[in-house]
N, C-alpha and C positions, 0 to 999 in steps of 0.2 A: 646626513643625519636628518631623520623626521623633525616635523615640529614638538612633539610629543616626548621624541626622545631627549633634545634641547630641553625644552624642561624639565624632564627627568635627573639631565646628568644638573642643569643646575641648581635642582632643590635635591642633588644628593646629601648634602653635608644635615639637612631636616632632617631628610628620611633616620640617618643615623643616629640622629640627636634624640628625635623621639625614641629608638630602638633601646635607646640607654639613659633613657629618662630613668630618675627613681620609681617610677608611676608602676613602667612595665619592667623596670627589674623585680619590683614585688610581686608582681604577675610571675614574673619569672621562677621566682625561689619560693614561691606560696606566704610572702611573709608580711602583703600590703594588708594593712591594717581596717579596722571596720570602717571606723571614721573615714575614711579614703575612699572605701566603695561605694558606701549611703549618697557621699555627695558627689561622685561619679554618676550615680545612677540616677539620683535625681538630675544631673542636668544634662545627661547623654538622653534621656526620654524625651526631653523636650529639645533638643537637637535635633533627633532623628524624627520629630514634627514637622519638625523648620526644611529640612531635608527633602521631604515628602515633595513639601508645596514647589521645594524646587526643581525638582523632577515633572513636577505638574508642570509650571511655568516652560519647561521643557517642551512637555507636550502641546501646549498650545503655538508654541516656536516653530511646531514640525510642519512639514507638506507631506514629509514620506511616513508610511504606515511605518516600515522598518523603525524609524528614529521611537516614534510613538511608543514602539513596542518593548525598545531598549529601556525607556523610561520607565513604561508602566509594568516591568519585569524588577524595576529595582526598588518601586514603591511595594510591592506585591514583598521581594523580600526583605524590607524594613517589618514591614507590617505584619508576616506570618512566621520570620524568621529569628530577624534580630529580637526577638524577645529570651532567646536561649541563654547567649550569653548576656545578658543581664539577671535572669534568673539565677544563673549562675554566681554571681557575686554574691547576687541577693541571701543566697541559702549561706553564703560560706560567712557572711557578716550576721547570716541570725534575724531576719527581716521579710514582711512581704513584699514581693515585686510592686502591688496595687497600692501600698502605705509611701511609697516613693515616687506618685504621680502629681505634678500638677504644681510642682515647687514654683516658685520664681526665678528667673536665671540669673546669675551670677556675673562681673560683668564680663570675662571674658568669654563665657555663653554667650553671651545677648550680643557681644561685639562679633562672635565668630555668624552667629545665626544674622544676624541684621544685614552682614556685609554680605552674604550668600545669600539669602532674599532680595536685596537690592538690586545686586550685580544679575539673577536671574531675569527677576522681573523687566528690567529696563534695558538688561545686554539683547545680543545676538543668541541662536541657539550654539554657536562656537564658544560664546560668554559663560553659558550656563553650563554645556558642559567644563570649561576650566576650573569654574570654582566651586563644582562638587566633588569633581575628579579625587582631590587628597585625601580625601576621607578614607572612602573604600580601597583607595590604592596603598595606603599608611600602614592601614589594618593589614591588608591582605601580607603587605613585606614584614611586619610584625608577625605575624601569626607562624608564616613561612616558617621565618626566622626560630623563630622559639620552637616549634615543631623540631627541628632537625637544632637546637643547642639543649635544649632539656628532655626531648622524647620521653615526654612525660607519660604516666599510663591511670589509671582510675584514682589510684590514693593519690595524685595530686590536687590539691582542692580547688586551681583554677584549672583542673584539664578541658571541660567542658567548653571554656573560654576560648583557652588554647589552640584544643580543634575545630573549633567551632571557624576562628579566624584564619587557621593555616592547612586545614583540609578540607578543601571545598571548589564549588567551582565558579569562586566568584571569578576566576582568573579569566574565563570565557567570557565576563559579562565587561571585565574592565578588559579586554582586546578588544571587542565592540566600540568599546568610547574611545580609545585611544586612536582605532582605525578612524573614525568618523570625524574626532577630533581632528586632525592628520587632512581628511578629505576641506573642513570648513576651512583649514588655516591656511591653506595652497590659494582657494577663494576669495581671502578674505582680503582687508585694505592691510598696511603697513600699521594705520593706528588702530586698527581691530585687533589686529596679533597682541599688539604692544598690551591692550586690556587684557586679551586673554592671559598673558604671560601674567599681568600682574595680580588679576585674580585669581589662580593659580598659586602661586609663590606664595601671597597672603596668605591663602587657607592654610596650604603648608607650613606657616608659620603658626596659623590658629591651632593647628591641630597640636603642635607641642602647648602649644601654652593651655590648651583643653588639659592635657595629661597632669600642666604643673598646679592647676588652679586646682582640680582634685585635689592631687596630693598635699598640696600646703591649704586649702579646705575654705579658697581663695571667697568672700563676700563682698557685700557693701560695708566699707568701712565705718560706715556712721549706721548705727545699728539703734533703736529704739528701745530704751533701756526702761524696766518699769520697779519703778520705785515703790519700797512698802509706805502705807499709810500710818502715822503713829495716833494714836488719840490722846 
């Protein structure tokens, strides 16, 4: 068994837990609520920020054009792609995409974004692929998934979302990292792996708590309250 596969089979029980988050059963059954998407979408925008520069930090990791290219193919479709489905929420909640940029993060945002910048910044390029890895690989088995349980078709009002995550070829671009993945960790030390596994596993734990912090519409709990003036 790969290194790749190894974490695969032991962040299964994730994968499945997000699969049947409430988040993505209302994706499911078209029934999540507006309040859910608004704040989805504000803090997936400034994720997929956070994202970017990780892939960046990637490429300055690299020696091989190839690795380079892997990255700068996945910034390319954050940046020209994934605005689809978020579009997509956007319309079904009633809302422009442009009125939901620029929020503040929330703190399981800021925890998921912080620890994936850090862990880029200062890891290996074997680091940096581990803990961007769950994201697009999360999506990708979601999407799968719900393509072939719902085979949804135009009057679903998250179809766009749908296929957007379960018909596509991101599948090509996550063999790439996996294969490469696979090549650094045969390379790597014993305590190299050990980070990589566990930035990995965290994100795969971010990535459900992304889904629950939407849905229960998660904040800073001390909130700045303004009080009227009486004369």
């Amino acid at each position: 068994m790969s290194f790749s596969q190894q974490l695969c089979k032991e962040a299964d029980h994730i994968f499945e837990a997000c699969y049947n988050h409430p988040f993505i059963r209302g994706i499911a059954d078209g029934t999540l609520g507006k309040e859910q998407l608004i704040h989805y979408v504000k803090q997936d925008f400034e994720y997929l920020n956070a994202i970017m520069q990780a892939y960046a930090f990637g490429i300055t990791k690299s020696s091989r054009r190839e690795d380079m290219e892997m990255f700068n193919t996945s910034i390319s479709f954050v940046l020209n792609s994934e605005t689809h489905p978020h579009v997509n929420l956007c319309n079904v909640a009633g809302v422009k995409y442009e009125d939901l940029q620029g929020y503040p993060l929330a703190p399981t945002a800021q925890h998921y974004t912080r620890h994936m910048l850090n862990a880029s910044q200062s890891g290996t390029l074997g680091e940096v692929i581990a803990v961007v890895l769950p994201c697009p690989y999360i999506y990708l088995d979601i999407g799968e998934r719900l393509v072939k349980e719902v085979n949804p078709d135009t009057s679903h009002p998250f179809y766009e979302w749908i296929t957007f995550y379960g018909v596509q070829t991101e599948e090509v671009r996550m063999h790439k990292y996996l294969k490469r993945l696979d090549e650094l960790a045969e390379a790597a030390t014993e305590e190299e792996r050990k980070r990589m596994k566990e930035h990995f596993m965290i994100s795969c734990q971010l990535e459900y708590m992304f889904f629950d912090m939407a849905y229960t519409l998660q904040n800073w709990p001390v909130q700045k309250q303004c009080t009227a003036v009486s004369n």
